[in-house]
VOMI-927621 format. One record per atom (N, C-alpha, C): residue number from 1; z, y, x; residue in one letter. Coordinates in pm, 1 decimal, always signed. Layout:
REM residues N
R     i         zz         yy         xx   aa
R   NUM          Z          Y          X    A
...
This chain:
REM residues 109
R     i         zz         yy         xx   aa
R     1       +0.0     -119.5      +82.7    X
R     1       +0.0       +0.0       +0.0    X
R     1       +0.0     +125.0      +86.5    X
R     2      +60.9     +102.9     +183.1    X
R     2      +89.9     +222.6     +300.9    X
R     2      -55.1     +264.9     +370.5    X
R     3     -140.9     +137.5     +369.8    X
R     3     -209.0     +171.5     +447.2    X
R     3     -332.6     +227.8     +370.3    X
R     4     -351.3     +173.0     +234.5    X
R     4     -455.3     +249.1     +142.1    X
R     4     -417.8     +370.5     +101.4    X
R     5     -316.6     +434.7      +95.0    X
R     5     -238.4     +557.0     +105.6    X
R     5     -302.5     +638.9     +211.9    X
R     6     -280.3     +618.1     +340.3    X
R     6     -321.8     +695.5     +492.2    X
R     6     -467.2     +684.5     +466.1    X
R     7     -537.3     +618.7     +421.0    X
R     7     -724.2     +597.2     +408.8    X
R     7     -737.4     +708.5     +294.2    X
R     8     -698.8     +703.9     +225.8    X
R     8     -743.8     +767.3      +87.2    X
R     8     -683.4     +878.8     +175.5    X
R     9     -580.1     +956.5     +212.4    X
R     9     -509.7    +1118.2     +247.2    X
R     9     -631.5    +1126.4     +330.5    X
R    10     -715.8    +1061.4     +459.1    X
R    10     -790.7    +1109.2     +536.6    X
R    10     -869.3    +1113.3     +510.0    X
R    11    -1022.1    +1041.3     +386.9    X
R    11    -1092.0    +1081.7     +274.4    X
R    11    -1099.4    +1183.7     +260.7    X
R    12     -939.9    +1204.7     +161.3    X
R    12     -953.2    +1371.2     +114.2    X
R    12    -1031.7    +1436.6     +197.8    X
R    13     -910.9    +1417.6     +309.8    X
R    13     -901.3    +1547.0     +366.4    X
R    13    -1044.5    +1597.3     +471.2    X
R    14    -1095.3    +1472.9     +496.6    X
R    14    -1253.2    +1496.1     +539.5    X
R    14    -1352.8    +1513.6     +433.6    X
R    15    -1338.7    +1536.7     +316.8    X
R    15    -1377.3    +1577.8     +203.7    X
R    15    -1373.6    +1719.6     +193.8    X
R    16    -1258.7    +1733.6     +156.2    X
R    16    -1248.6    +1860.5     +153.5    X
R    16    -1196.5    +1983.6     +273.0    X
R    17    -1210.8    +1964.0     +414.5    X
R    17    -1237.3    +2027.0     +490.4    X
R    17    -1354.3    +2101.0     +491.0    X
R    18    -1468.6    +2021.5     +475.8    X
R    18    -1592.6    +2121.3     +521.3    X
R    18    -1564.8    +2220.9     +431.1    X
R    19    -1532.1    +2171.1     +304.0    X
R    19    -1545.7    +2302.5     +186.9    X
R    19    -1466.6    +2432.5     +237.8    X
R    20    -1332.9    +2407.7     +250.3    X
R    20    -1240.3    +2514.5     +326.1    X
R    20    -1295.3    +2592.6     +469.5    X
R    21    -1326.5    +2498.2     +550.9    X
R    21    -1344.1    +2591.7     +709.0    X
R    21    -1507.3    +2596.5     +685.3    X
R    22    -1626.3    +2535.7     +606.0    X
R    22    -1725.0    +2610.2     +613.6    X
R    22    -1763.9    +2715.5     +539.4    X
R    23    -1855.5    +2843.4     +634.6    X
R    23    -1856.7    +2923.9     +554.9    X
R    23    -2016.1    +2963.9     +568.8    X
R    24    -2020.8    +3057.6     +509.1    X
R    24    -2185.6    +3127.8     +543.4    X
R    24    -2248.6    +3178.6     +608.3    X
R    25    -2335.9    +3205.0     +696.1    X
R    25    -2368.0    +3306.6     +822.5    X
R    25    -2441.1    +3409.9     +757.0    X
R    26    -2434.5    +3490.8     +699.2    X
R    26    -2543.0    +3607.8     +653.4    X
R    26    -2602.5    +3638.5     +756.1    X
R    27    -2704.4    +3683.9     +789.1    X
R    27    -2757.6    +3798.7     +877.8    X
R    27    -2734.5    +3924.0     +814.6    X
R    28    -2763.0    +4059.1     +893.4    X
R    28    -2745.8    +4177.4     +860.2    X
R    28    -2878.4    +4204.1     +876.9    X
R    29    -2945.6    +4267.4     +746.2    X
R    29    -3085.9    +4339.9     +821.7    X
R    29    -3227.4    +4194.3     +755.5    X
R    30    -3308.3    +4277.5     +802.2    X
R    30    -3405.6    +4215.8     +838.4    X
R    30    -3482.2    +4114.4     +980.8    X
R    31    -3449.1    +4014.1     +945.5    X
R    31    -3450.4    +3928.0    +1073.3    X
R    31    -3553.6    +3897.4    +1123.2    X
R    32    -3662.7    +3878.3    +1028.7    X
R    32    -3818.8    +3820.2    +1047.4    X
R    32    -3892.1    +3975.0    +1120.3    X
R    33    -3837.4    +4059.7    +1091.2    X
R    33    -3910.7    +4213.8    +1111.8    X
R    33    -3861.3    +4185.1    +1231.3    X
R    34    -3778.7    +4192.3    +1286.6    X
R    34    -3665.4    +4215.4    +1445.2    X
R    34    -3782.1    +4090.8    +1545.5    X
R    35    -3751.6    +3998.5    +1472.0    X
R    35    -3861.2    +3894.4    +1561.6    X
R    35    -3960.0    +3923.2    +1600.4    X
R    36    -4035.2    +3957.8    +1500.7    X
R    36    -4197.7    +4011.9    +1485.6    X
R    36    -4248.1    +4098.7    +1550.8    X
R    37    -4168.4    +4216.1    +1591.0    X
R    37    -4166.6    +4367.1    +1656.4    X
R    37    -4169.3    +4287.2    +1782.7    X
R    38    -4009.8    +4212.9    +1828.4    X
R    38    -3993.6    +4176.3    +1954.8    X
R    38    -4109.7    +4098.5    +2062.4    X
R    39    -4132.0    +4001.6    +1943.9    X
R    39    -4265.8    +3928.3    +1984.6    X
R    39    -4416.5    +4075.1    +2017.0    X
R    40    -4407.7    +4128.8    +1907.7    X
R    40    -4552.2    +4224.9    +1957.2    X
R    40    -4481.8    +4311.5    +2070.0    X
R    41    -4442.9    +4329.2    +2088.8    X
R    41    -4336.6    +4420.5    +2237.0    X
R    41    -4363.8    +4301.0    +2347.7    X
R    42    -4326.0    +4203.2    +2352.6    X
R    42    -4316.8    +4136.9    +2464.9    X
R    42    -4483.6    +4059.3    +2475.1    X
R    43    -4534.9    +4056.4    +2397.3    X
R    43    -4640.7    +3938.9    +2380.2    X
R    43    -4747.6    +3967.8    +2503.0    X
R    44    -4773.2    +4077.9    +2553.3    X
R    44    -4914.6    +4086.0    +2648.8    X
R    44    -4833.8    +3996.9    +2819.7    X
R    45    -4663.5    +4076.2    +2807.3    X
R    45    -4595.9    +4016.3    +2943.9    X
R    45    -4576.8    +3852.5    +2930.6    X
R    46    -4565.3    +3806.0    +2807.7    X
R    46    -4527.6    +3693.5    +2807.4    X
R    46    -4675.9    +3594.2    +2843.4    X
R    47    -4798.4    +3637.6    +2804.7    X
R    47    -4910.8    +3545.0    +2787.6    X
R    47    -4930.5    +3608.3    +2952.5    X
R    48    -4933.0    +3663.5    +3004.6    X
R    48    -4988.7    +3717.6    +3129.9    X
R    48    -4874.2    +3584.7    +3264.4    X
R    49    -4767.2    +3598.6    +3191.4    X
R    49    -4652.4    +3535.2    +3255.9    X
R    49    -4690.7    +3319.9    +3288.2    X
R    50    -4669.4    +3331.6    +3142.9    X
R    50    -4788.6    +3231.2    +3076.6    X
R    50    -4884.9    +3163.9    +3191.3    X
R    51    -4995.1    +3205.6    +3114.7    X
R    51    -5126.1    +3224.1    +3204.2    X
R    51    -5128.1    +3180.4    +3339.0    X
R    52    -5071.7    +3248.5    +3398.8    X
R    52    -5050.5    +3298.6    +3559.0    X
R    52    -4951.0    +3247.5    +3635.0    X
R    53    -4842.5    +3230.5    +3567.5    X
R    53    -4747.4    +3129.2    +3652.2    X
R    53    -4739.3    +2950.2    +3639.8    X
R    54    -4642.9    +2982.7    +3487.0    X
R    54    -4645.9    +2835.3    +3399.5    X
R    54    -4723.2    +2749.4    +3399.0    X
R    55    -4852.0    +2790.7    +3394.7    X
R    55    -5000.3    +2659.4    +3375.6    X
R    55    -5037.1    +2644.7    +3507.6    X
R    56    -5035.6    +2726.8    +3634.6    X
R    56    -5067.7    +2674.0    +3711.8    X
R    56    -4970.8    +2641.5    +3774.1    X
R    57    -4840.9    +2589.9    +3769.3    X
R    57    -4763.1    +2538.8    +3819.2    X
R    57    -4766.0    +2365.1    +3787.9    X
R    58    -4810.6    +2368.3    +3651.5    X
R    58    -4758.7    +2293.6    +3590.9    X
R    58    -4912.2    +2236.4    +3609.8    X
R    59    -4986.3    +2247.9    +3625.8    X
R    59    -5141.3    +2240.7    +3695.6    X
R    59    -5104.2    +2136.3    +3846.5    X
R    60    -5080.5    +2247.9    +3881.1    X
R    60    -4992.2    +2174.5    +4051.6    X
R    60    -4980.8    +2018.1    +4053.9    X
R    61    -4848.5    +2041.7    +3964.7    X
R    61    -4701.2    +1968.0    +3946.9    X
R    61    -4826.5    +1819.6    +3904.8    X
R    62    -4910.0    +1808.2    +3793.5    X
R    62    -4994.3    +1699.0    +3742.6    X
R    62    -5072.3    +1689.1    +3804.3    X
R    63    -5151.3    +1746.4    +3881.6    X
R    63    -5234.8    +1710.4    +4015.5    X
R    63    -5162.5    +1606.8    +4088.9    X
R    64    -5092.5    +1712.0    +4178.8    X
R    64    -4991.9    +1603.3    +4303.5    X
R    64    -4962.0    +1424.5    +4244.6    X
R    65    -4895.9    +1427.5    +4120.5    X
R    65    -4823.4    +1352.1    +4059.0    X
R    65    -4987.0    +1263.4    +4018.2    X
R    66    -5090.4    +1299.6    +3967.8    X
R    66    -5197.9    +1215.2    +3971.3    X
R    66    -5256.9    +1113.7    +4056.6    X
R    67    -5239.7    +1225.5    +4178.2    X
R    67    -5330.7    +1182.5    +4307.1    X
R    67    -5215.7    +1064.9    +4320.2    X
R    68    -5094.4    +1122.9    +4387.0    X
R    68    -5010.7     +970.5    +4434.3    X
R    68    -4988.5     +878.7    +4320.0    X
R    69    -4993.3     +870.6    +4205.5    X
R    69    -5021.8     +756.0    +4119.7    X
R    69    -5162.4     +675.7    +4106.4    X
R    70    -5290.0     +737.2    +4159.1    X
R    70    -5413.1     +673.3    +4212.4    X
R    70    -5367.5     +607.7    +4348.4    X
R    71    -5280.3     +696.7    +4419.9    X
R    71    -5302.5     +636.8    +4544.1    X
R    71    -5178.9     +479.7    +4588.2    X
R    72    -5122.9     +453.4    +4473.8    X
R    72    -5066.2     +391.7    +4450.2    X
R    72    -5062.7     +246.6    +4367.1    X
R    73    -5171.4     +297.7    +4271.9    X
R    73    -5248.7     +228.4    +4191.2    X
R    73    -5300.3     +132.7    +4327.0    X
R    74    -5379.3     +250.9    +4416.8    X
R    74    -5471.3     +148.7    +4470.5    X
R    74    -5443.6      +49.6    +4570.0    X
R    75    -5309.4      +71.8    +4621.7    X
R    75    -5223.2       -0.2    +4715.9    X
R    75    -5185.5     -152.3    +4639.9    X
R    76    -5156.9     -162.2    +4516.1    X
R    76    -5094.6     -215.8    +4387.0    X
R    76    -5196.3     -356.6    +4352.2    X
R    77    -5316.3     -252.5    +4407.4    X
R    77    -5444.6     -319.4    +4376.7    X
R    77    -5473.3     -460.5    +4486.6    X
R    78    -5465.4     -327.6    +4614.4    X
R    78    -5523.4     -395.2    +4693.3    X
R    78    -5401.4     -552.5    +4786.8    X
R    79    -5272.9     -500.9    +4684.2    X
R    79    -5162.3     -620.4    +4706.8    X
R    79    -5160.3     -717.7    +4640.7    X
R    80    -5199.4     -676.4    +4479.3    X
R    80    -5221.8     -798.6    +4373.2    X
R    80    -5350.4     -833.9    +4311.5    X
R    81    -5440.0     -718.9    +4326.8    X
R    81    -5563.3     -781.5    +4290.7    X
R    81    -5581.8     -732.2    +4126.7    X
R    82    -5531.6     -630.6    +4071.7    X
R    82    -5536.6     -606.9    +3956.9    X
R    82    -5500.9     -429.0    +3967.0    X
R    83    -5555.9     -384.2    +3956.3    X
R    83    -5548.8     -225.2    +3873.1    X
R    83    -5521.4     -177.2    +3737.1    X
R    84    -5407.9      -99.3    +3773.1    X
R    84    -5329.2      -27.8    +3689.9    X
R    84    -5374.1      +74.5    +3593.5    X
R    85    -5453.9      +80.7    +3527.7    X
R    85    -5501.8     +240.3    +3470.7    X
R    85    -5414.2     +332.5    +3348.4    X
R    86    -5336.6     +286.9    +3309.8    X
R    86    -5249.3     +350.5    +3209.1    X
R    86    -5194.4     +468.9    +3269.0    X
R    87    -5141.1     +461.3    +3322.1    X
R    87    -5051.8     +600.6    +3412.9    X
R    87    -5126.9     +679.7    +3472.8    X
R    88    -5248.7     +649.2    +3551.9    X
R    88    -5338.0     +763.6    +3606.1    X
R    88    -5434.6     +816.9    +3487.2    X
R    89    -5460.4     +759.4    +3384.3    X
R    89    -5541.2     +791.7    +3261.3    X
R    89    -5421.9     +873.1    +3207.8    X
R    90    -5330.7     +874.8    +3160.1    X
R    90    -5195.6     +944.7    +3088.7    X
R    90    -5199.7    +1094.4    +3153.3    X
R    91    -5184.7    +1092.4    +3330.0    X
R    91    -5170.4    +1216.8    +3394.4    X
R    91    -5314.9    +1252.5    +3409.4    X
R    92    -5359.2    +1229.7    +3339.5    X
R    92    -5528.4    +1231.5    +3431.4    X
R    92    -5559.9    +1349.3    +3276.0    X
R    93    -5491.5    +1261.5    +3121.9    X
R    93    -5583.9    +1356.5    +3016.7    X
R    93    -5402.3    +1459.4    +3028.7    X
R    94    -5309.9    +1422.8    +3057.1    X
R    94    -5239.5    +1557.7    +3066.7    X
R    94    -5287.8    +1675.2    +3149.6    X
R    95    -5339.2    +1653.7    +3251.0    X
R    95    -5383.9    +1745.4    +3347.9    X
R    95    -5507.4    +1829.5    +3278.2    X
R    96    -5584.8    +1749.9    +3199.5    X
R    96    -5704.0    +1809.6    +3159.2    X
R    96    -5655.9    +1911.8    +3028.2    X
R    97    -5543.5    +1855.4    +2955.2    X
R    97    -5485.0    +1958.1    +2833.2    X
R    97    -5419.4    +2057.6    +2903.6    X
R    98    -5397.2    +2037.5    +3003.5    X
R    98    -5269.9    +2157.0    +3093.4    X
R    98    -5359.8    +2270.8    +3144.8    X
R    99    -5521.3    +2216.6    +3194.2    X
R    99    -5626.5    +2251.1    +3251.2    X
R    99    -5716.5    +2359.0    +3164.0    X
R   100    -5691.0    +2300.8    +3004.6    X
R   100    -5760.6    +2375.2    +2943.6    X
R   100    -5720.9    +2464.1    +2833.6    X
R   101    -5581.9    +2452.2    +2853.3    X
R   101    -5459.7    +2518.0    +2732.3    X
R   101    -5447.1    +2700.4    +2742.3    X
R   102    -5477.7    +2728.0    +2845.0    X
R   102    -5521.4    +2869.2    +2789.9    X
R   102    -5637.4    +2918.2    +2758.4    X
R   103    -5694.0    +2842.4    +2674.3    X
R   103    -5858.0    +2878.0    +2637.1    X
R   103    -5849.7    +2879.1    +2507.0    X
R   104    -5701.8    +2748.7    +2425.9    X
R   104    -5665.3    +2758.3    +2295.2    X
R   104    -5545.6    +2795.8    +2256.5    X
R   105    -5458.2    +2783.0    +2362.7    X
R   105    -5318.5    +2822.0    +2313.1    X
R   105    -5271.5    +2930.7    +2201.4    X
R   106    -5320.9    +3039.5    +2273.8    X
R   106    -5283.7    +3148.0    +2184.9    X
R   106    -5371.7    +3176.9    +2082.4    X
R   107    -5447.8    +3096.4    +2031.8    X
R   107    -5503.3    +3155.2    +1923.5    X
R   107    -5456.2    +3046.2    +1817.0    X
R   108    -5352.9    +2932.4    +1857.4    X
R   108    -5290.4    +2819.2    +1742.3    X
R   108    -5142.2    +2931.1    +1757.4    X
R   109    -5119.0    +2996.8    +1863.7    X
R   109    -4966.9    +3082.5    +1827.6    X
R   109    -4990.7    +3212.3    +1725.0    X
């Protein structure tokens, strides 16, 4: 009896907690306007930033990471007699979306 007692009080009381300590977050204002402004304010530094750093880093980064997964492949190959193509095909069409993502990016943002 004691112990269906202590089950049922902690029920409650995880019941009716959220109701008590949750509450509402209003915003003040117009929030979608504040975004919108911020975004057209920042948008030429951010795509230039974009552009120019990010993709060709990240250009880099899937190159390097290509080449030594071919060159690895071919070691793989030339130990077992079977070639690997999943992983150099994977970095191979990432590189080509990474390659060609500022030609569509910003016109799907």
């Amino acid at each position: 009896m004691r112990k269906m007692r202590i089950i049922t009080v902690i029920a409650a009381a995880s019941l009716i907690a959220p109701l008590l300590f949750g509450s509402h977050a209003y915003a003040a204002g117009d929030v979608a306007g504040a975004i919108q402004s911020t975004w057209q304010a920042a948008q030429g530094q951010i795509k230039s930033v974009t552009n120019n750093v990010i993709f060709p880093v990240l250009d880099m980064i899937l190159a390097i990471l290509f080449f030594v997964k071919v060159g690895s492949a071919y070691f793989e190959y030339r130990k077992h007699g079977m070639f690997e193509f999943a992983a150099p095909a994977i970095l191979f069409a990432c590189l080509l979306f990474t390659l060609t993502a500022p030609l569509y990016i910003w016109s799907i943002l």
